[in-house]
Structure formats: C-alpha cells, structure tokens
C-alpha positions in Angstrom: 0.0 0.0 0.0 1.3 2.8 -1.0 0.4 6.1 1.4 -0.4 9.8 1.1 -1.0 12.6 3.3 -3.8 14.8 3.0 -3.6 18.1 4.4 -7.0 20.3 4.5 -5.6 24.3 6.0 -7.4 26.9 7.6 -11.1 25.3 7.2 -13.9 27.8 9.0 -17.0 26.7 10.9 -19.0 28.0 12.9 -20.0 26.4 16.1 -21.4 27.8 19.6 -18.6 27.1 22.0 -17.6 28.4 25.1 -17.9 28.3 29.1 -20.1 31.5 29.7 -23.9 32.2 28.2 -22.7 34.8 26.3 -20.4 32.9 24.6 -23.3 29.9 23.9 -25.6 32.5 22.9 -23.3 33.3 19.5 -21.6 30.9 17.0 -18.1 31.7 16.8 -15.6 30.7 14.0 -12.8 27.7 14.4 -9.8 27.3 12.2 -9.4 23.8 12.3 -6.8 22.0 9.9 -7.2 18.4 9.1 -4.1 16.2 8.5 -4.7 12.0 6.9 -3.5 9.4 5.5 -4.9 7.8 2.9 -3.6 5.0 0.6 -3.2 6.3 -2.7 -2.0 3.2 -4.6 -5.4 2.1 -6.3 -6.4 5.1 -7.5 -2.8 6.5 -9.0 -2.6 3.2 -10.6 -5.8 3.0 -12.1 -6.3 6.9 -12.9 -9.3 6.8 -11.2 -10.4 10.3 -9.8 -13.5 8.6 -8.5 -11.1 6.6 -6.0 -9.6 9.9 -4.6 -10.8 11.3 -1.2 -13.5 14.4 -2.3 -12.2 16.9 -0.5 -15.9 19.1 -0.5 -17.2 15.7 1.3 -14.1 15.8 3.9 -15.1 19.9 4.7 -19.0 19.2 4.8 -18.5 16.0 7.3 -16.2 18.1 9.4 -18.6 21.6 9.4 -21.7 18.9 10.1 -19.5 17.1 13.0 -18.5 20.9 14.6 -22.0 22.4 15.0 
C-alpha cells in the first residue's frame, strides 16, 4: 500500500462554544486543519479520480460534526 497525506488548512466553521452564556448565545468561528492518511495506490494506478478522497465531502462532514 502505498500512502499519502492529505492536508486540508485553515477550514472555517461556525459552532457555539464556550464556558459562559454569552459565549453559547453566538456561534463563533474555528480554524481547524485536518491532516490523513490515505492510501493512494489504487487510484494513481488506475487513474481513477472517483477513487480519490472528495475533498468538498471531507469539509461538509467536518462543518456537520463541529456544529
């Protein structure tokens, strides 16, 4: 198996966080970066784009896990 590491930087959501009820009263913005490893071997191989990691998935699961 041959690996790669995906790096996703500076990714913005919006979640309420915080301690005090002013702080759960607002949604504030996290910079979060992501950092994976994926195998990379099938889909360089085969030149298959479908067997890539979707990137716009990876961000969407992330924002829907924060808030």
């Amino acid at each position: 198996m041959s690996r790669g590491t995906i790096t996703i930087t500076n990714l913005i959501v919006h979640a309420v966080i915080g301690v005090y009820a002013f702080e759960q009263a607002i949604k504030q913005p996290l910079r979060i970066t992501l950092y994976f490893v994926v195998d990379v071997e099938r889909a360089a191989s085969q030149d298959a784009l479908a067997m890539t990691v979707d990137y716009a998935a990876v961000c969407g699961a992330t924002h829907d896990f924060v808030k």
